[in-house]
C-alpha positions in Angstrom: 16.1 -7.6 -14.9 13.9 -9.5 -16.4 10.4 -7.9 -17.2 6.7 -9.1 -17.8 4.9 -7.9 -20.6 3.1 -5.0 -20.1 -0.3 -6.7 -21.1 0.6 -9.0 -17.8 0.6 -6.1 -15.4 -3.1 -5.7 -16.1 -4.6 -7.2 -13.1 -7.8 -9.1 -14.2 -10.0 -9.6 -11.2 -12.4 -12.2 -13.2 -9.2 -14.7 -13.7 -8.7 -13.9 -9.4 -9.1 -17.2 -7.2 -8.8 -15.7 -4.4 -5.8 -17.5 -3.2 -3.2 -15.4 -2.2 0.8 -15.8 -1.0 1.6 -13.5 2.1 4.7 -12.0 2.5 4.3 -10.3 5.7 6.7 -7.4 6.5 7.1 -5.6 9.9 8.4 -2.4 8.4 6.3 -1.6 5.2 2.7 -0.8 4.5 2.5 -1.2 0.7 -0.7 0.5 -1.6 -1.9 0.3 -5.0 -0.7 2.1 -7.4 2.8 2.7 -6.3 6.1 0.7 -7.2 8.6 -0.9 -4.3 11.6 -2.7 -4.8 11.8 -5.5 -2.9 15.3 -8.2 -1.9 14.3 -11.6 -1.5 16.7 -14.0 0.6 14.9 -16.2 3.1 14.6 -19.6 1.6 10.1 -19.4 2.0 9.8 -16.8 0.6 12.1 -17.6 -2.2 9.9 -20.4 -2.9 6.7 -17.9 -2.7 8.3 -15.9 -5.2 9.7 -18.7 -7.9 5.6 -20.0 -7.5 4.0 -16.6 -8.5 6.5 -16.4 -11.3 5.4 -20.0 -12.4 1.9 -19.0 -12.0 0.3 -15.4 -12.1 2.6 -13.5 -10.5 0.9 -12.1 -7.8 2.1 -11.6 -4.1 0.1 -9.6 -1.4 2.0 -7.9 0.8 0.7 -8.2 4.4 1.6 -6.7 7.5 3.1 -8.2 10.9 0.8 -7.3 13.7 2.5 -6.1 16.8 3.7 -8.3 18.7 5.2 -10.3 15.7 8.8 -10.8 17.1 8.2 -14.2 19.2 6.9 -16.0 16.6 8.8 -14.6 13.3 10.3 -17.9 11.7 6.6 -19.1 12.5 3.2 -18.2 11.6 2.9 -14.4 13.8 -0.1 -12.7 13.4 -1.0 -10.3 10.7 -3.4 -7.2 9.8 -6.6 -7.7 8.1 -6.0 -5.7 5.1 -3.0 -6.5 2.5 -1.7 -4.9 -0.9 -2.2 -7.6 -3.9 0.8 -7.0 -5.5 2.2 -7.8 -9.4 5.5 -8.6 -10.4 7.1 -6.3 -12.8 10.6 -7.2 -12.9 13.0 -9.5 -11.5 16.4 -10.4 -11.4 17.9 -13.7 -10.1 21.4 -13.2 -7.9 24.1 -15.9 -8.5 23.2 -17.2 -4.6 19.9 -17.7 -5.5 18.1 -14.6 -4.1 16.0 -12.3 -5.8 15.8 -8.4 -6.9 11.8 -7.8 -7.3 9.6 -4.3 -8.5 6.6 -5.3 -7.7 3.5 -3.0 -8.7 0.8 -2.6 -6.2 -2.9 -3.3 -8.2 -5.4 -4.1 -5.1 -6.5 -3.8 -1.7 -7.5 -7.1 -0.5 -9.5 -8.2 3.2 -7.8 -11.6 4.6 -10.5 -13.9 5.0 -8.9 -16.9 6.6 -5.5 -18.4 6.4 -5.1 -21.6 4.8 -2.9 -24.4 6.5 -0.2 -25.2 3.6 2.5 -27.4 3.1 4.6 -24.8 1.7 7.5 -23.3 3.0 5.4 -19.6 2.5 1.7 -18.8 3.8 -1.2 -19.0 2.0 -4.2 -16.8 2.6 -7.8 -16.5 0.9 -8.9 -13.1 0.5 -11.8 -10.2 -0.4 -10.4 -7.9 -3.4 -12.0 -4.4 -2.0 -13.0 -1.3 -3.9 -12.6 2.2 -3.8 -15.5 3.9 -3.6 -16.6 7.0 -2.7 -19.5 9.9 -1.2 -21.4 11.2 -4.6 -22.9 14.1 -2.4 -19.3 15.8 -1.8 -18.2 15.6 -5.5 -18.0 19.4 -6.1 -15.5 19.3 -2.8 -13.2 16.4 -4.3 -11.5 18.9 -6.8 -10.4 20.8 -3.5 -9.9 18.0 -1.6 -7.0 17.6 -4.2 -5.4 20.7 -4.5 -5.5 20.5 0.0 -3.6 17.3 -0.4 -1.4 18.0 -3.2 -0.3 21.1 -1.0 -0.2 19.4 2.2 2.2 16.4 0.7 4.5 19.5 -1.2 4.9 21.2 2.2 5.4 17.7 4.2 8.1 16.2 1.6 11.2 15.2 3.4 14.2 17.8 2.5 16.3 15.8 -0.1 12.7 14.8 -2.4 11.3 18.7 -2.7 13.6 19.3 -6.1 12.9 15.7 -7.2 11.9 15.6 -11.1 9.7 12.9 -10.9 7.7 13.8 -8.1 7.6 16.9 -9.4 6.0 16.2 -12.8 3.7 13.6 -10.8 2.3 16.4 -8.5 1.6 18.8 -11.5 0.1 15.8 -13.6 -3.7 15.0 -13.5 -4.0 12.1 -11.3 -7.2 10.8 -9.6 -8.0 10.9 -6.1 -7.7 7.5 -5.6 -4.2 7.0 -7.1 -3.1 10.6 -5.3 -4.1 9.4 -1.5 -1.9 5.8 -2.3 1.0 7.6 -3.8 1.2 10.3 -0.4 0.3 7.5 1.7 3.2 5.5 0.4 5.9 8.3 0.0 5.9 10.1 3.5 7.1 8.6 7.1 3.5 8.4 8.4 2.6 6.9 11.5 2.5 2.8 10.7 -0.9 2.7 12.8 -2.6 5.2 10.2 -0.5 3.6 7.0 -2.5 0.2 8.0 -5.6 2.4 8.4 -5.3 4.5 5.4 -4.7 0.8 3.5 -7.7 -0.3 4.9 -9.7 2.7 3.8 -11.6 1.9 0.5 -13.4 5.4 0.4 -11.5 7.9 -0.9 -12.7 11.1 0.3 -12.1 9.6 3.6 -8.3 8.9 2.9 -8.0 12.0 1.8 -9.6 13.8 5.3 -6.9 11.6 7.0 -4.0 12.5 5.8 -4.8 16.2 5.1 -5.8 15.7 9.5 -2.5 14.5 10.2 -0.3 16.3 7.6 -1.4 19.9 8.5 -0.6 22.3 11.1 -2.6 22.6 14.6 -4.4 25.4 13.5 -5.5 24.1 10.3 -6.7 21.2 11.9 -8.7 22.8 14.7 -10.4 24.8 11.7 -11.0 20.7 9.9 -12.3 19.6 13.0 -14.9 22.6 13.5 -15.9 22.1 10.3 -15.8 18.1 9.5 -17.7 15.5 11.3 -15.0 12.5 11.7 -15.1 9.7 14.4 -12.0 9.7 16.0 -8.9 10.9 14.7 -5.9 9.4 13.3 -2.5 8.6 15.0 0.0 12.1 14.9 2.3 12.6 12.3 5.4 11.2 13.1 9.1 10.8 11.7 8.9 7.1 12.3 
């Protein structure tokens, strides 16, 4: 594998153009903050991927919008939000396809697509972020421990015991970084993952995913107590 330096994983917003490849995917909602291993084989996006690694190795990772199927050697629709993305590592098979961890850095809004004579799509894009509700800053430290519990109790069977996870849960990591890491980990719903990505305040992820990780009862006590338009898809294994 062949890595970047760590000083190049530092996104630097003021060196951002705007200008971002898509790789769409039908099957994963990716977040900041959180690592995926990716396999590269179709021939576009192939050439998407030897570009950013020519350039600044950036890729935002999109999301299909339903309906996608008809039109997927095409140009099928996509999701507003997407996960700027940065190359950590990759490896180059002896066919020509790739091995990629790539690290999530930002949320980004997709403006407009630009027509391209690539092979891959093109978009321009917002970088968005987090912010959050001053007023409610003596509840975030609860807000914390709810969620750290909640994800514990909603871990899938084989990851309870795992080490890493673990040590993360017991380490002291932001808000923020906490709601991308559960929003990432666990089967959620794909309607709320493409929510929850395109949620920039963070007290709010938070409320979501504690609303659709508890139990019924805990969540008829949230709702009596919260003020929150509309809730979010149900929990499901999906």
């Amino acid at each position: 594998m062949l890595p970047w330096n760590a000083e190049d994983l530092t996104f630097d917003e003021n060196r951002f153009n705007g200008t971002v490849r898509l790789f769409p995917l039908s099957d994963l909602v990716m977040f900041p903050n959180v690592m995926q291993p990716l396999h590269i084989f179709e021939p576009r996006y192939r050439d998407l991927l030897n570009e950013a690694l020519d350039s600044d190795g950036l890729i935002a990772m999109s999301v299909l919008a339903p309906g996608w199927e008809t039109d997927y050697e095409g140009r099928p629709p996509i999701m507003p939000h997407a996960c700027l993305g940065k190359i950590v590592t990759h490896q180059r098979t002896d066919n020509g396809e790739y091995n990629v961890l790539l690290l999530g850095v930002r949320r980004v809004l997709i403006e407009s697509e630009l027509p391209s004579e690539q092979s891959f799509r093109k978009a321009e894009v917002t970088l968005l972020s987090d912010c959050c509700e001053t007023e409610v800053d003596d509840q975030r430290e609860e807000l914390q421990i709810s969620l750290i519990k909640a994800f514990q109790e909603n871990l899938p069977e084989n990851q309870t015991a795992n080490p890493p996870i673990l040590d993360l849960l017991s380490a002291e990591i932001p808000l923020s970084v906490l709601t991308d890491l559960v929003s990432f980990a666990l089967p959620l719903e794909y309607q709320l993952k493409c929510q929850l990505l395109g949620e920039t305040n963070i007290d709010r992820r938070a409320l979501m995913l504690l609303e659709s990780l508890d139990g019924p009862r805990d969540r008829e006590e949230k709702k009596a107590s919260k003020s929150m338009p509309g809730p979010p898809p149900p929990f499901s294994l999906n």
